[in-house]
N, CA, C and O atoms as CSV, one atom per row, in Angstrom:
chain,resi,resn,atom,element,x,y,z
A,1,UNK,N,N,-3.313,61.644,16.302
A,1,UNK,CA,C,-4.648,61.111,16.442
A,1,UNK,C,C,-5.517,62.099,17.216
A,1,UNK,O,O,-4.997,62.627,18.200
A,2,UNK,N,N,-6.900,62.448,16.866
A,2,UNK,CA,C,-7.460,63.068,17.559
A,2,UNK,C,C,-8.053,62.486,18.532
A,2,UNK,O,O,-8.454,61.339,18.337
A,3,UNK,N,N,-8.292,63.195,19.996
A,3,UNK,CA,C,-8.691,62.526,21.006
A,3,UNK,C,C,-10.179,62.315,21.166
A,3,UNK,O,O,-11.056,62.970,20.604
A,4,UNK,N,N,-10.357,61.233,22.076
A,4,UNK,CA,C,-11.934,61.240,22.589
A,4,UNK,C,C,-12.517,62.396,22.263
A,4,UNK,O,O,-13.171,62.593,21.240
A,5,UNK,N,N,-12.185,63.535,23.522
A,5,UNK,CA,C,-13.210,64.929,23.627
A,5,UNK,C,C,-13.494,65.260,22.380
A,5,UNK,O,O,-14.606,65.742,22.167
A,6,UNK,N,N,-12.850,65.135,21.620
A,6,UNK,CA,C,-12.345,66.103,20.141
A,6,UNK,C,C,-13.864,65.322,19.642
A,6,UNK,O,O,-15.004,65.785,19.651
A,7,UNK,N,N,-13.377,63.991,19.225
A,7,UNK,CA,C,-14.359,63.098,18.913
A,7,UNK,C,C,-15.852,63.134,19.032
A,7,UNK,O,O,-16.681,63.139,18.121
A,8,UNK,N,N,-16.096,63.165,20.738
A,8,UNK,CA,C,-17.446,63.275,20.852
A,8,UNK,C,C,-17.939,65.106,20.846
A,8,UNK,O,O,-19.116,65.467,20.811
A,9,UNK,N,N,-16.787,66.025,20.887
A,9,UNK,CA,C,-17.659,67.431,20.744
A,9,UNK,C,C,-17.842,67.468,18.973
A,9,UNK,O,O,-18.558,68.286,18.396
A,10,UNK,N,N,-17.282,66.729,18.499
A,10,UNK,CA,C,-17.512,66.318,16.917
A,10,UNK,C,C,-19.017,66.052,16.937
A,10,UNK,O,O,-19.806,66.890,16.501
A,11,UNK,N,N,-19.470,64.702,17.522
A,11,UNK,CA,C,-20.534,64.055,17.499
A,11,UNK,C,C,-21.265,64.501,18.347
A,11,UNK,O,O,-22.212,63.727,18.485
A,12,UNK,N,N,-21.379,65.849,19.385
A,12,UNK,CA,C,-22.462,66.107,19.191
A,12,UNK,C,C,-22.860,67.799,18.354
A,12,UNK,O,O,-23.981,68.305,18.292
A,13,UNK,N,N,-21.813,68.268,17.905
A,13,UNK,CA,C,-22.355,69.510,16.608
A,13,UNK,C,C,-23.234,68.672,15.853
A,13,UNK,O,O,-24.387,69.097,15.778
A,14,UNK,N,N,-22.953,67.426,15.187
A,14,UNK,CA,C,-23.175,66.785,13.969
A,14,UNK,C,C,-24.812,66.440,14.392
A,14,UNK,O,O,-25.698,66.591,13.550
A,15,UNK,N,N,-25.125,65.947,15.831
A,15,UNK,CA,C,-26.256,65.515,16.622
A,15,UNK,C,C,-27.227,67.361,16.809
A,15,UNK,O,O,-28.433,67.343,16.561
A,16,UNK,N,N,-26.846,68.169,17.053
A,16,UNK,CA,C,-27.255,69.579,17.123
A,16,UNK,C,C,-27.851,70.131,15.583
A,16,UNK,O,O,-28.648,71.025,15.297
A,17,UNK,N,N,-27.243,69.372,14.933
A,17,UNK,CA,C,-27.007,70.717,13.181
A,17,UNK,C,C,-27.678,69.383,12.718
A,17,UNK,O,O,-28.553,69.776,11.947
A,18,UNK,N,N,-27.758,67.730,12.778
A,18,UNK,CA,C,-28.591,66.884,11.581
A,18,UNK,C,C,-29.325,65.805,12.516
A,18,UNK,O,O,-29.852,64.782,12.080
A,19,UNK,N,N,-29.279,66.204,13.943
A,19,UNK,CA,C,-30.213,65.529,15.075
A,19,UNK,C,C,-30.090,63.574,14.214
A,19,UNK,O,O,-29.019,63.036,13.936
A,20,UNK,N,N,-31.181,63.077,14.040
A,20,UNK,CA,C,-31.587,61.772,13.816
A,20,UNK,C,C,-30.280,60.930,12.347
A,20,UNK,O,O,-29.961,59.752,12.189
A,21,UNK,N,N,-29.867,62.169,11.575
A,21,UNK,CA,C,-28.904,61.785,10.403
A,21,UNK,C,C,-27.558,62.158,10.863
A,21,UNK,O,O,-26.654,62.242,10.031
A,22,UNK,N,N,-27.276,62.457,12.467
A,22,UNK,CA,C,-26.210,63.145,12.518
A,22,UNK,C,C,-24.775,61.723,12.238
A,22,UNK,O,O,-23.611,61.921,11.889
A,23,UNK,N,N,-25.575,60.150,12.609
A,23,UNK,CA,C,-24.653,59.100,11.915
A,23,UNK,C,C,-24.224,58.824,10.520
A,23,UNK,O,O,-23.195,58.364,10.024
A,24,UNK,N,N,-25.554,59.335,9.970
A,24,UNK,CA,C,-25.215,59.264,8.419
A,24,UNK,C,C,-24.308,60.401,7.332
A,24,UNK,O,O,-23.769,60.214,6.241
A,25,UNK,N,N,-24.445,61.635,8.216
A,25,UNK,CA,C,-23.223,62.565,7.692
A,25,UNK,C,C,-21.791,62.236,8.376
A,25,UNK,O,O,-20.733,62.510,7.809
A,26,UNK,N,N,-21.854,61.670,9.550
A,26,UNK,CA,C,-20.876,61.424,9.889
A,26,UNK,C,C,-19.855,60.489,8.629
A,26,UNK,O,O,-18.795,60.823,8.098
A,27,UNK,N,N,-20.606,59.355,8.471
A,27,UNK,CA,C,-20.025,58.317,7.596
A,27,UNK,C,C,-19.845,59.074,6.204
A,27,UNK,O,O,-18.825,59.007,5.519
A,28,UNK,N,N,-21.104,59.877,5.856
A,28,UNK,CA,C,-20.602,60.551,4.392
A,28,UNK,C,C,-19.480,61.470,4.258
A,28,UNK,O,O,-19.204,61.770,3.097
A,29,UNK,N,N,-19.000,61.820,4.884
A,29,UNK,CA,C,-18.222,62.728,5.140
A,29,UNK,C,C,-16.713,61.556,5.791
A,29,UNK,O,O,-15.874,61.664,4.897
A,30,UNK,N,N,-16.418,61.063,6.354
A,30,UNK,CA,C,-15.819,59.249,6.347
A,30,UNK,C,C,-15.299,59.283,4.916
A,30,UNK,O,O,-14.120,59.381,4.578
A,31,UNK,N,N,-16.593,59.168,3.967
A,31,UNK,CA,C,-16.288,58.508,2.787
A,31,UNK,C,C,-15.395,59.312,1.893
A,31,UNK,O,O,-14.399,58.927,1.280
A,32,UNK,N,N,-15.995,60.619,1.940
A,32,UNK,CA,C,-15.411,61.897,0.992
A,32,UNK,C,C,-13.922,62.259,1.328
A,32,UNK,O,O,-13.056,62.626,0.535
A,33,UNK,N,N,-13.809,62.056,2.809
A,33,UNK,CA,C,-12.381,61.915,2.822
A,33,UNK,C,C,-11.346,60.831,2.210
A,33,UNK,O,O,-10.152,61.088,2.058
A,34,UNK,N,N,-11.803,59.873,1.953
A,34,UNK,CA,C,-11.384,58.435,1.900
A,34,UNK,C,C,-11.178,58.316,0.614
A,34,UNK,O,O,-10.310,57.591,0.127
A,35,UNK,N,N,-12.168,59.204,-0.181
A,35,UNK,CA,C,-12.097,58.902,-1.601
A,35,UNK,C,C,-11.020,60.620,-1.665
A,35,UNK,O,O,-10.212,60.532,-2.590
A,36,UNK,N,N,-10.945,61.534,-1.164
A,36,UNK,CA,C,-9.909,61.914,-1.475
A,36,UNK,C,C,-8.354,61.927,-0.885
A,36,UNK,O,O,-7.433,62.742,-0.919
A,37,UNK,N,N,-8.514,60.796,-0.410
A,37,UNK,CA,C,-7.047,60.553,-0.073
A,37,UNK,C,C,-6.640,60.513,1.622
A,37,UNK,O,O,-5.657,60.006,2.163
A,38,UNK,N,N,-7.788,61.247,2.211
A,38,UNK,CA,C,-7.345,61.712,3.526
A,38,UNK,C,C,-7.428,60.613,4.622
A,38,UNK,O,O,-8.244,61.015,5.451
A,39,UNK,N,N,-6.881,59.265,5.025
A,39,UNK,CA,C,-6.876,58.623,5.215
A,39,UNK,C,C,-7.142,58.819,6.875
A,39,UNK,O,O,-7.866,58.007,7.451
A,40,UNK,N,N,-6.571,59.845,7.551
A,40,UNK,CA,C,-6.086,60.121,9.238
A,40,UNK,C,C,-7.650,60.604,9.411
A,40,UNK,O,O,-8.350,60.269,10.366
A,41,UNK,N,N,-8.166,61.617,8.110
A,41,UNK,CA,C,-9.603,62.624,8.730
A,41,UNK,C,C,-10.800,61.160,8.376
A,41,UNK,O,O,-11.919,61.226,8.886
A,42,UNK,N,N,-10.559,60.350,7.799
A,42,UNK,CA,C,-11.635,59.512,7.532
A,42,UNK,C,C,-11.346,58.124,8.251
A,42,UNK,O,O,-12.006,57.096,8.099
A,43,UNK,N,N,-10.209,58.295,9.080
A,43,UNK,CA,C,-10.495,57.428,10.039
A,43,UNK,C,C,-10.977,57.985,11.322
A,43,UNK,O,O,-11.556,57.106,11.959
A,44,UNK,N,N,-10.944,59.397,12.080
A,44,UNK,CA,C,-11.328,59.798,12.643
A,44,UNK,C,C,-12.773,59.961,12.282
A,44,UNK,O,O,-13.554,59.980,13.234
A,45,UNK,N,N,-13.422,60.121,10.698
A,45,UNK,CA,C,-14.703,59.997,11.270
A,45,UNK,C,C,-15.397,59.187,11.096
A,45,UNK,O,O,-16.619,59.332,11.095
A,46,UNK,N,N,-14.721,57.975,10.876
A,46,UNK,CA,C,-15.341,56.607,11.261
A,46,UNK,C,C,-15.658,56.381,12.610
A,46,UNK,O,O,-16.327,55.392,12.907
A,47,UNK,N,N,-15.047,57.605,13.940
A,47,UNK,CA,C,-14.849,57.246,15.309
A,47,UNK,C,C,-16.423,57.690,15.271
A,47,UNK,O,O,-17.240,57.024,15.908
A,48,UNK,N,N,-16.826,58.821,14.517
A,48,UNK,CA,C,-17.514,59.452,15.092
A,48,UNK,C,C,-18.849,59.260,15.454
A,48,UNK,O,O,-19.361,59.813,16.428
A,49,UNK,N,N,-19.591,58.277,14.487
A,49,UNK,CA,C,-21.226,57.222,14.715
A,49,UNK,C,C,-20.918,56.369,16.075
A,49,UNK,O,O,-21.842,55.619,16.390
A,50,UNK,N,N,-19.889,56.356,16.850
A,50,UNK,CA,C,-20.182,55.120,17.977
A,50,UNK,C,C,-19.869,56.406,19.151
A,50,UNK,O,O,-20.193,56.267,20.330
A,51,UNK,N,N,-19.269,57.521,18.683
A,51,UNK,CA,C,-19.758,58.468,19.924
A,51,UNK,C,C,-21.014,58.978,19.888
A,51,UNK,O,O,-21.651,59.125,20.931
A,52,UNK,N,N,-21.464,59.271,18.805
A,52,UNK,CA,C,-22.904,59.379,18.665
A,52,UNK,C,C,-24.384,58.836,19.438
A,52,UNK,O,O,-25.432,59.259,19.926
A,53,UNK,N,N,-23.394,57.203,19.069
A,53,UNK,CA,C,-24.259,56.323,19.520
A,53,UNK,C,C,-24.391,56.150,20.832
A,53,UNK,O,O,-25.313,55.602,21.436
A,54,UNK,N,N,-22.946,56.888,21.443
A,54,UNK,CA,C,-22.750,56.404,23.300
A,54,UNK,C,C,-23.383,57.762,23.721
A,54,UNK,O,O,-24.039,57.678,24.759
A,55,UNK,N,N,-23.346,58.704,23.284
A,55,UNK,CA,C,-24.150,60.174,23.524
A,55,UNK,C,C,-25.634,59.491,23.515
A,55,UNK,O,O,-26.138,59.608,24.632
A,56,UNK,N,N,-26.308,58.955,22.784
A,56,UNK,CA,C,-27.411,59.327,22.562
A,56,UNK,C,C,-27.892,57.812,23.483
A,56,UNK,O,O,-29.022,57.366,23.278
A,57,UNK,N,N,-27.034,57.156,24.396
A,57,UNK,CA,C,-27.331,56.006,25.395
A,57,UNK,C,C,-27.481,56.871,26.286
A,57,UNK,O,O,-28.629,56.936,26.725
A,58,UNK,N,N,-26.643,57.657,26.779
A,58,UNK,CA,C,-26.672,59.157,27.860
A,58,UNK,C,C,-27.747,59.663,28.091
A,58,UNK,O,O,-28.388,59.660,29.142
A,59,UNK,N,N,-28.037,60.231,26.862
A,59,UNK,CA,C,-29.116,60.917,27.041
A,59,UNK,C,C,-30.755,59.785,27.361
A,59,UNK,O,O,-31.589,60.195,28.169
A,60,UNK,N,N,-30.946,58.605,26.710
A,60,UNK,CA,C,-31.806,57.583,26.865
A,60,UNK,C,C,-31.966,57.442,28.402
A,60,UNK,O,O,-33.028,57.272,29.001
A,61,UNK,N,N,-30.723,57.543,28.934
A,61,UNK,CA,C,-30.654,56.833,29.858
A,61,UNK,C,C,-30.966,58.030,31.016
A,61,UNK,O,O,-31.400,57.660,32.107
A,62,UNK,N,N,-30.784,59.185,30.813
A,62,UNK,CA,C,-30.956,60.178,31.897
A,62,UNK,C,C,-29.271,60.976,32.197
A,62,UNK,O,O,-29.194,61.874,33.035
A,63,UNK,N,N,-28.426,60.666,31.669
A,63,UNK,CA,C,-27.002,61.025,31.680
A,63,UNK,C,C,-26.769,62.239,31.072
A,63,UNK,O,O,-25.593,62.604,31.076
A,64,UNK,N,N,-28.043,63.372,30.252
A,64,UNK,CA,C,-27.288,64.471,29.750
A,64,UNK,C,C,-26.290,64.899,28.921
A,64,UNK,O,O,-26.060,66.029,28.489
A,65,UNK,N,N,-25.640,63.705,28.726
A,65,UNK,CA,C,-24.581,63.775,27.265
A,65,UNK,C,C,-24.270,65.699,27.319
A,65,UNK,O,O,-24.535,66.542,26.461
A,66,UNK,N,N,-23.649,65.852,28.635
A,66,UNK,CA,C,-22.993,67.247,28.898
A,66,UNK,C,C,-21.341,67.100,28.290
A,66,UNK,O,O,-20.643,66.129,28.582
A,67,UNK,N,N,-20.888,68.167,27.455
A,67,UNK,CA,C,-19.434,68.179,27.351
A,67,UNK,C,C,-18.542,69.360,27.743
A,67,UNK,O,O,-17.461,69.701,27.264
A,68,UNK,N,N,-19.233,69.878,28.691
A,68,UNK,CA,C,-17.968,70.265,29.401
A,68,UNK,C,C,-16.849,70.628,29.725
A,68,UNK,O,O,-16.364,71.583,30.332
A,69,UNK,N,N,-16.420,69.535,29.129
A,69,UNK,CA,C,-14.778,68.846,29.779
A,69,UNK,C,C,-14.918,68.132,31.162
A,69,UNK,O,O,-13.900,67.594,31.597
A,70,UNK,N,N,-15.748,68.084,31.698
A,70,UNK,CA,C,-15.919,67.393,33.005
A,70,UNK,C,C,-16.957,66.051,33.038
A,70,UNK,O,O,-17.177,65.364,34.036
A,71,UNK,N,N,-17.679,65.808,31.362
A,71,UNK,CA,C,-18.216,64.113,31.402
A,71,UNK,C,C,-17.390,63.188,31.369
A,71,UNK,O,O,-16.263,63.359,30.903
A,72,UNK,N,N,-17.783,62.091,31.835
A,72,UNK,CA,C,-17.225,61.100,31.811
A,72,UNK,C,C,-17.733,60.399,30.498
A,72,UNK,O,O,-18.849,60.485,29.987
A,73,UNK,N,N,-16.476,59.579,30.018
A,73,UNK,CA,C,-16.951,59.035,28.705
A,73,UNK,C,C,-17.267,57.142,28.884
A,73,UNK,O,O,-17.665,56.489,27.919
C-alpha cells in the first residue's frame, strides 16, 4: 500500500500541474486504471481527491500545505 506522504506529494504535483481540476484527473486516471485491470494503482488514486481536499483546507485555512516531510497530516 502506498503511504500517506506518497499520497499527498501525489496530490499536490496533480494541484501544481491542473491547480482547480487537480480532483478531476485524479479520479480520471482512478478510472483508467480500473478499467485496465490495475486494481492496487486505482485504489490508491481514489486516496488521492480527499488529500487534495485536506491540502487545499491548509492552505484556506493559513496552514501552507508544506511537504517537507515534516507536515503534519
Amino acid at each position: 500500500m502506498v503511504s500517506d506522504p506518497d499520497v499527498f506529494r501525489a496530490a499536490k504535483l496533480l494541484i501544481d500541474k491542473h491547480g482547480e481540476d487537480a480532483p478531476l484527473r485524479a479520479a480520471e486516471r482512478a478510472d483508467q486504471l480500473l478499467e485496465a485491470g490495475d486494481m492496487i494503482g486505482a485504489t490508491t488514486w481514489r486516496r488521492i481527491p480527499a488529500a487534495i481536499e485536506e491540502l487545499g483546507r491548509g492552505w484556506r485555512e493559513g496552514g501552507g500545505g508544506e511537504l517537507n516531510g515534516e507536515r503534519s497530516y
